[in-house]
N, C-alpha and C positions, 0 to 999 in steps of 0.2 A: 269327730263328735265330742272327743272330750276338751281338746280346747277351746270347742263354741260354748260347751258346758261351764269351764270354768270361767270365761269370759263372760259369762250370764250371771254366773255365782257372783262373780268379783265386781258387774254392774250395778244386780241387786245391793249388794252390803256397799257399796259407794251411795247409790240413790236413797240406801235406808239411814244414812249418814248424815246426807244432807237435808232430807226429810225432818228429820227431829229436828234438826235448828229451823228451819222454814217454818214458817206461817201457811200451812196449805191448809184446805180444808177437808175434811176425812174423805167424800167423797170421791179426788182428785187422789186422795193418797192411797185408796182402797185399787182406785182404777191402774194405777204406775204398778204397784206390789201383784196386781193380778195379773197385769200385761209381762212382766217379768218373770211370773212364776209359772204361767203357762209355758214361758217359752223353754222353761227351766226342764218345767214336766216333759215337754217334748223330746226332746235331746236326750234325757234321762228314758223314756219308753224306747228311742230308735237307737240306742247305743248298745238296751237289754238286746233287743230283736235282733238287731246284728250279730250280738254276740251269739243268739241262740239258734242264729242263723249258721253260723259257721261251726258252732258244734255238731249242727245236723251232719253239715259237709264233708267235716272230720271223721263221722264215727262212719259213714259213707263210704269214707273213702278207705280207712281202716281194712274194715268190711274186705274191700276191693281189694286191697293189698294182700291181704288174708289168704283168699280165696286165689289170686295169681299166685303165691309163696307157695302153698300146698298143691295148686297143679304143676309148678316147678319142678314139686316134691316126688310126685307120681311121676311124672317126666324119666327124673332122674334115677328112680327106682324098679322103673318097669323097662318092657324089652319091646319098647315101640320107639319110632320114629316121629310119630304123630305130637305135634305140641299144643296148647292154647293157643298162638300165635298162628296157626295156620288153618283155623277156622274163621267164618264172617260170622256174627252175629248182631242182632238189631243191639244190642250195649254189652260192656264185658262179663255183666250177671248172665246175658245168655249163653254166651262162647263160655265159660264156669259150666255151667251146666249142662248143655253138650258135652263137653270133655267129660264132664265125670260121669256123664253117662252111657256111652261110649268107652271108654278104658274100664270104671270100677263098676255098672251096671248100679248106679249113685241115683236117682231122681232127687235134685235137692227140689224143686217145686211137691215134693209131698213130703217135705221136714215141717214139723208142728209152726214152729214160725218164718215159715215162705211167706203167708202176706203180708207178715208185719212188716219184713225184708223188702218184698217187692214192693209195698205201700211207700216205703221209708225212699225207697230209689224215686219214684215217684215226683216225691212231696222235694227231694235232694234237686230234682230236673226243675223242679218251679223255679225253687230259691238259685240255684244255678242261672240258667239260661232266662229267667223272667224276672229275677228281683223279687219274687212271692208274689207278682201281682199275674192274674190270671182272667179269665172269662170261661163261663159255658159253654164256649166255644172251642174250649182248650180242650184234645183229647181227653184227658186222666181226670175233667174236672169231678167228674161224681166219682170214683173212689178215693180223690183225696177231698172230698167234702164227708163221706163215710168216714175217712180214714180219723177226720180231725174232733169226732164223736169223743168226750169225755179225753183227747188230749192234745188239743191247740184249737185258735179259733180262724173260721174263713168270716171275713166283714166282708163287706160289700154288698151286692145285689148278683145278677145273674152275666150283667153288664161289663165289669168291672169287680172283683174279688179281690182282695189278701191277704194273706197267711196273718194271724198277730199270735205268738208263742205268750200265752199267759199262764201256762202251767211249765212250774219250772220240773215235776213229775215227770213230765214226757222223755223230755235228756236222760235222764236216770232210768225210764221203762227203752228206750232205744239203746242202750246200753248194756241191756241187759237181755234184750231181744236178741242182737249181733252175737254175744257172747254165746247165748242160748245155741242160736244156730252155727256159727262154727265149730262148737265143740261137736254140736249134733254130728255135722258133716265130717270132720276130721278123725271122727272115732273109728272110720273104717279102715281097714286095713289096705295099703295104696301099693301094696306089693307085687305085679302081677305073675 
């Protein structure tokens, strides 16, 4: 994206170039500058999204890491034989959760920010496995159309949806959610 960007950039200020020496007539000059600047704006919108794509993915995955590090931790600390790794769950937030409820008597789905967490895994599975583009049809679509209330937008219709990140607020509320909830979780004592 960004060297179709700058290849856009470097067109534009070529075509603005020759424009001024040229005898065009404004009309003709308005339509080149507009066809150019759209393409400009585009590249520039899916470059943000991407990126704010893969911070979702990142803080996600944090999260994840986080959460396997500290059941490591209890692992190593306690006088079981039982690991994360030797549980199934439907994704590793659940196998998390079991374990620590199970060994530390933990329920992290009653930590004050479990739905933001769970929302966030969610919203992480679209942009993952679909690109953000989704339908009605997709299990999780009504809580991440709930989810995206006052911090991202779903376009689309019922048919066809996706994600478009135009609150740069959200990164920094996600960020501060994950933190929230690990420190929540981590504060117990993992000694058994």
């Amino acid at each position: 994206l960004l060297i179709h960007r700058n290849e856009l950039s470097k067109r534009y200020h070529e075509s603005a170039r020759k424009l001024q020496d040229a005898d065009i007539e404004s009309g003709e000059w308005n339509h080149i500058f507009n066809s150019i600047s759209e393409s400009l704006n585009e590249v520039e919108i899916q470059f943000i999204q991407r990126f704010r794509y893969s911070m979702i993915i990142q803080i996600y995955s944090f999260l994840e890491t986080e959460l396997n590090t500290y059941c490591q931790t209890v692992y190593e600390n306690s006088n079981t034989n039982f690991r994360l790794t030797d549980l199934k769950g439907a994704n590793d937030i659940d196998k998390v959760k079991i374990y620590l409820s199970k060994l530390l008597d933990i329920d992290i789905s009653k930590k004050p920010s479990w739905k933001f967490i769970n929302d966030l895994r969610k919203l992480r599975n679209v942009i993952v496995h679909h690109d953000g583009v989704f339908s009605s049809e997709y299990r999780d679509y009504k809580s991440i159309k709930e989810f995206s209330k006052d911090n991202f937008m779903v376009k689309g219709n019922a048919e066809i949806s996706f994600l478009r990140f135009d609150n740069p607020e959200f990164i920094k509320d996600c960020l501060d959610s994950v933190q929230r909830f690990l420190l929540d979780v981590i504060k117990h004592k993992h000694i058994a």
